[in-house]
C-alpha positions in Angstrom: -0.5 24.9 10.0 1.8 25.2 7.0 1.8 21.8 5.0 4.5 20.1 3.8 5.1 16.0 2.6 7.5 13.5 3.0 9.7 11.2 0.6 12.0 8.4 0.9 12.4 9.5 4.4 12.9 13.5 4.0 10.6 16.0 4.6 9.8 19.1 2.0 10.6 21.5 5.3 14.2 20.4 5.4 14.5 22.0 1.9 13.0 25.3 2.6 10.4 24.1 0.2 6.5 25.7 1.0 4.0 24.1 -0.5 0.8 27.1 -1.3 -1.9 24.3 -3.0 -1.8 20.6 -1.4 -3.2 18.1 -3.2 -6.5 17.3 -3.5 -7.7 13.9 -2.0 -8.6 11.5 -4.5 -10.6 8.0 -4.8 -8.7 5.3 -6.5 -11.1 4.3 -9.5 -11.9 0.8 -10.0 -11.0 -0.7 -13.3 -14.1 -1.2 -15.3 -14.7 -1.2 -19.2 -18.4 -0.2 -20.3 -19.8 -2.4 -22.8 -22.0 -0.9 -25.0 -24.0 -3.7 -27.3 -26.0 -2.8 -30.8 -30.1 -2.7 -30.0 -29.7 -2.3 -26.3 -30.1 0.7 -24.5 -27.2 1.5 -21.9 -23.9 -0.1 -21.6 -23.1 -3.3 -19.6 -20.0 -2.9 -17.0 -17.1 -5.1 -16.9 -15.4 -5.1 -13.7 -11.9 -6.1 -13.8 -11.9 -8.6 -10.3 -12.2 -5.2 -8.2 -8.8 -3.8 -8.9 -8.1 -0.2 -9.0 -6.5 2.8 -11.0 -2.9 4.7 -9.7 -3.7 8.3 -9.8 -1.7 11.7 -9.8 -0.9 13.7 -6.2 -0.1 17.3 -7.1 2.0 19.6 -5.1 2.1 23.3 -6.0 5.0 24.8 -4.3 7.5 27.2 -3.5 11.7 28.4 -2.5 12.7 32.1 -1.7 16.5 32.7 -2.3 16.8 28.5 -2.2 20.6 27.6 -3.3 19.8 23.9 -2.8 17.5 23.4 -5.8 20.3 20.8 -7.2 19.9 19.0 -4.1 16.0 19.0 -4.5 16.0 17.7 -7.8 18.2 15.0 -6.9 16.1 14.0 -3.6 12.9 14.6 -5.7 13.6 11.2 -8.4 12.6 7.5 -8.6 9.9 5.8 -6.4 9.7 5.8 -2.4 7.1 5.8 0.6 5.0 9.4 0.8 3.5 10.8 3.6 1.4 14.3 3.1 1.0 16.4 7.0 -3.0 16.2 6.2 -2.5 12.5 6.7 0.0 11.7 8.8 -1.2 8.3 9.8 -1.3 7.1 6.1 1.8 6.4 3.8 1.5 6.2 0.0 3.8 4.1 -2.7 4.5 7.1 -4.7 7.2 7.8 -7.9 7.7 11.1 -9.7 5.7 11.8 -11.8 7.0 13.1 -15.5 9.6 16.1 -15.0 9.6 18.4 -12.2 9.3 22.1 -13.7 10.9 25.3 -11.8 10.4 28.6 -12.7 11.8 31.8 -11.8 8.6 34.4 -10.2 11.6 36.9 -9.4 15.0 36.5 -9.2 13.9 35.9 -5.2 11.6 33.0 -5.7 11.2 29.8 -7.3 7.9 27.7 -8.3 7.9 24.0 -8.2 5.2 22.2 -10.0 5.7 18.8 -8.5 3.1 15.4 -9.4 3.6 12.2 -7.8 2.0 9.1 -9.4 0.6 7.2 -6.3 -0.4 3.0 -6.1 -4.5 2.8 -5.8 -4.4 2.5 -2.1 -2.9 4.7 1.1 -1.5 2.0 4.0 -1.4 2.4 7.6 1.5 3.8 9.0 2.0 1.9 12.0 3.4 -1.0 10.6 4.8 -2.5 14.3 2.0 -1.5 16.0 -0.7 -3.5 13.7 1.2 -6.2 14.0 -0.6 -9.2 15.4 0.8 -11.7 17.4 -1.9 -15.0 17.7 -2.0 -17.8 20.2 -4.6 -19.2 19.2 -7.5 -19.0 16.6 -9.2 -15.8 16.8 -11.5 -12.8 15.3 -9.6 -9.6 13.7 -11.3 -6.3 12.4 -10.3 -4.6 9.4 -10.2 -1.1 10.3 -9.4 0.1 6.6 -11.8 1.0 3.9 -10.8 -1.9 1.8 -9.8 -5.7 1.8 -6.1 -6.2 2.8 -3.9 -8.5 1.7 -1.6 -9.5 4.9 2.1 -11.2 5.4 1.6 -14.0 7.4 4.0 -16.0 9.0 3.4 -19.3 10.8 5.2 -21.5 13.3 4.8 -24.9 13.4 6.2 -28.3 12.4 4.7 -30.2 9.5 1.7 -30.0 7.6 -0.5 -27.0 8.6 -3.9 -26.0 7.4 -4.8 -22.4 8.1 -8.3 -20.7 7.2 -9.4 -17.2 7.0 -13.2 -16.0 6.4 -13.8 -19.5 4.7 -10.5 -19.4 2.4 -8.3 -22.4 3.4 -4.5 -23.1 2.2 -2.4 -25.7 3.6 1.9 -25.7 3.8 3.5 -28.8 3.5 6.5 -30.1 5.4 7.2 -26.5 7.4 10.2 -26.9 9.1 10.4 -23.4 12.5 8.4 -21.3 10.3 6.9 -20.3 7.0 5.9 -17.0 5.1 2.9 -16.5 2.6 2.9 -13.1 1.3 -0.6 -12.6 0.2 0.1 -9.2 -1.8 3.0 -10.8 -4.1 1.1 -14.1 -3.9 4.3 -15.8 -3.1 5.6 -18.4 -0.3 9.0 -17.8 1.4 11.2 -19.1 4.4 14.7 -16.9 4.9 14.4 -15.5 1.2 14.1 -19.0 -0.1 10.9 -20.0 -2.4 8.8 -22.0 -0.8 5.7 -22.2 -3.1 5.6 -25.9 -3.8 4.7 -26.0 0.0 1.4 -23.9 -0.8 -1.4 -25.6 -1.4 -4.8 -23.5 -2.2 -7.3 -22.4 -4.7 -6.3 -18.4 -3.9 -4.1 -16.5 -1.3 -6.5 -15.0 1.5 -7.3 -11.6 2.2 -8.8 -10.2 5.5 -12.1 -8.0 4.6 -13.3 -4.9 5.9 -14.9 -5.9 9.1 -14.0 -9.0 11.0 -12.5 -11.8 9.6 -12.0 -15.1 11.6 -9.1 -17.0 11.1 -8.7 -20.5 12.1 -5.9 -23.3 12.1 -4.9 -27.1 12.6 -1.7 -29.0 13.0 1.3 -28.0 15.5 1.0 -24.5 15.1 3.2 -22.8 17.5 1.8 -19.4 16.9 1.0 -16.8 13.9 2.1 -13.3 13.3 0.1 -11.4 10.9 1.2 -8.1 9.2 -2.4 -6.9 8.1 -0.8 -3.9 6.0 -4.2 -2.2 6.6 -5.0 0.1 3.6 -7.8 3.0 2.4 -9.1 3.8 -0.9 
């Protein structure tokens, strides 16, 4: 099956483009310094509160007779959502990588040489259908390779008190609903800050596995966005 990606919503097939090498699959690398100390043998490893290294996605492609290669360049610019055909179920945060570089083979055919740089981690697709909608306190399972950090959104009146895998946070004086966005670490209602309402040591994360998450106060119900991801 011929491979092919796509960006920002539009697929390389639309452009006649062929892609002859897809990118290899890479593991994001953790940030760590090695510490190497005078006497000792061996270094010491510094691990940077497990957070992980963007990488480059490479695409070696192709055009026969392709008049639209002003069009390409245009579509091919800025940052966007990638998806690659040998992982359809996954979507990447991708941007361009350095300048895309044509070349004439024959007067027939064009190479591409195209790199995206890509966030540390690939997320789940199906973004509707992970949603979770909860009733009540419950167990969930991280299906992904690596902790996630969700959007939750709570309904209730008043002071709630919400707990996940021993992590606990309260929100103050929520009036319908409230959101805590756990990836930007920020607290929201209708695009409104809200972060004076947040009270906790840390924002939560649901690990691989399952994660049990509990509540108190008139909670009408939660919705949970797990944005499950791999490394």
């Amino acid at each position: 099956m011929e491979g092919y990606f796509i960006f920002k919503n539009q697929s390389s097939k639309d452009f006649g483009i062929q892609i002859y090498e897809m990118p290899q699959r890479i593991k994001a690398e953790r940030k760590q310094t090695e510490i190497t100390i005078a006497g000792r043998s061996g270094y010491f490893t510094e691990d940077e509160n497990e957070t992980y290294k963007p990488y480059d996605l490479t695409f070696y492609c192709s055009t026969r007779l392709c008049k639209r290669l002003d069009e390409i360049v245009a579509w091919l610019d800025g940052s966007g959502d990638l998806i690659i055909s040998t992982e359809k179920d996954k979507v990447y945060r991708a941007k361009i990588s350095g300048s895309i570089k044509i070349s004439n083979v024959i007067y027939l055919y064009q190479k591409i040489l195209l790199t995206f740089r890509v966030q540390p981690f690939k997320y789940s697709r199906n973004t509707y259908s992970d949603t979770l909608d909860l009733t009540q306190p419950t167990t969930i399972y991280n299906r992904g390779t690596i902790y996630s950090t969700p959007i939750i959104t709570i309904y209730g009146t008043g002071d709630l008190d919400f707990t996940i895998n021993g992590t606990s946070f309260t929100l103050t004086d929520v009036v319908d609903y409230i959101t805590v966005n756990c990836e930007i670490e920020e607290v929201y209602k209708d695009g409104a800050s809200c972060n004076l309402q947040y009270i906790g040591t840390a924002f939560p994360r649901l690990d691989v596995g399952a994660n049990e998450i509990t509540w108190s106060g008139s909670v009408e119900k939660v919705v949970v966005e797990p944005q499950w991801r791999w490394r």
